[in-house]
N, C-alpha and C positions, 0 to 999 in steps of 0.2 A: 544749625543745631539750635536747639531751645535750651534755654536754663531750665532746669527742674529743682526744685525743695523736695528735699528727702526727708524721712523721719529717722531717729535713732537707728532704726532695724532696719530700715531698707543701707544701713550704711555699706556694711562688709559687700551687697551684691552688685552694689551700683557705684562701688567707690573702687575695693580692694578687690574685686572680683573683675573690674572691666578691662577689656583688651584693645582698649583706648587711655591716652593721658586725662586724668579729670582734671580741671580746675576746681579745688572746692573753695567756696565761699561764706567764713563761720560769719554769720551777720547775729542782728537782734533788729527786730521792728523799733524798738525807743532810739536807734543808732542812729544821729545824723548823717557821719561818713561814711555808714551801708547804705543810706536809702540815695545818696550822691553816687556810690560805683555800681550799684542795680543796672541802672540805667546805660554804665559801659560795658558792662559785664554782658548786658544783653547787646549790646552795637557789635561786640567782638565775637559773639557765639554766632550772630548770622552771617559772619565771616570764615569761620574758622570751622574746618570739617574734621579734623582729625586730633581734636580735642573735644572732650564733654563738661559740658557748665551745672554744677552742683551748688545747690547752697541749701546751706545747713543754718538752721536758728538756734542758737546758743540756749535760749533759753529751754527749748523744749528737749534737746539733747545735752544735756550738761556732763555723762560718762562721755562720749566721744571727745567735745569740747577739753574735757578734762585731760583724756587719754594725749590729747597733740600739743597741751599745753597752750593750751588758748587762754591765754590774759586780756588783751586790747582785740577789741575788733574794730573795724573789720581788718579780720585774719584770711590770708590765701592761702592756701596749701596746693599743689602741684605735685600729682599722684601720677606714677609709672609702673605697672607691676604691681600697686599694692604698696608701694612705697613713696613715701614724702621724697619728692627730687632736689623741690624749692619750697620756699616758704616766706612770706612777707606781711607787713602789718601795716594799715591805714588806706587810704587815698590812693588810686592809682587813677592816671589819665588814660584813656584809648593807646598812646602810644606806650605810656610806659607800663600798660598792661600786655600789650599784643612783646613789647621785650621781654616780660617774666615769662611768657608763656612761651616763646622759643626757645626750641634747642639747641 
């Protein structure tokens, strides 16, 4: 799978609408600890088939950001349904993201 950046409006169809878990990833480009998990976020999407990699730029979406309660990023959210399952804040390594992201 590939990470894709969504915009605001593509949120509901490619987040809350999919019949897959998403990973989403609230980033911002000024962010040192997003431009550090980019790079695992993408090592675990070419692994992981029955999950989808989303990220979202805070800045340019600030309702959605707003709507999940995003304070710090980088923010993960773990979407099932439409619904937040998990949710965590900062820094993850390969493993201890491929852990959040299991059932």
């Amino acid at each position: 799978m590939e990470v894709i950046k969504i915009k605001e409006e593509e949120f509901e169809e490619k987040v809350l609408k999919s019949d897959k878990r998403v990973l989403v990833d609230f980033y911002a480009d000024w962010c040192g600890p997003c431009k550090m998990l980019g790079p695992v976020i993408e090592e675990i999407a070419k692994e992981v088939d029955d999950v989808s990699f989303v990220k979202i730029n805070v800045d340019n979406a600030e309702n959605i950001a707003r709507s999940y309660g995003v304070m710090s990023i980088p923010a993960l959210f773990l979407f099932e349904n439409g619904e937040v399952i998990k949710n965590d804040v900062g820094f993850k390594s390969i493993d201890e993201l491929k852990e959040f992201i299991e059932r």
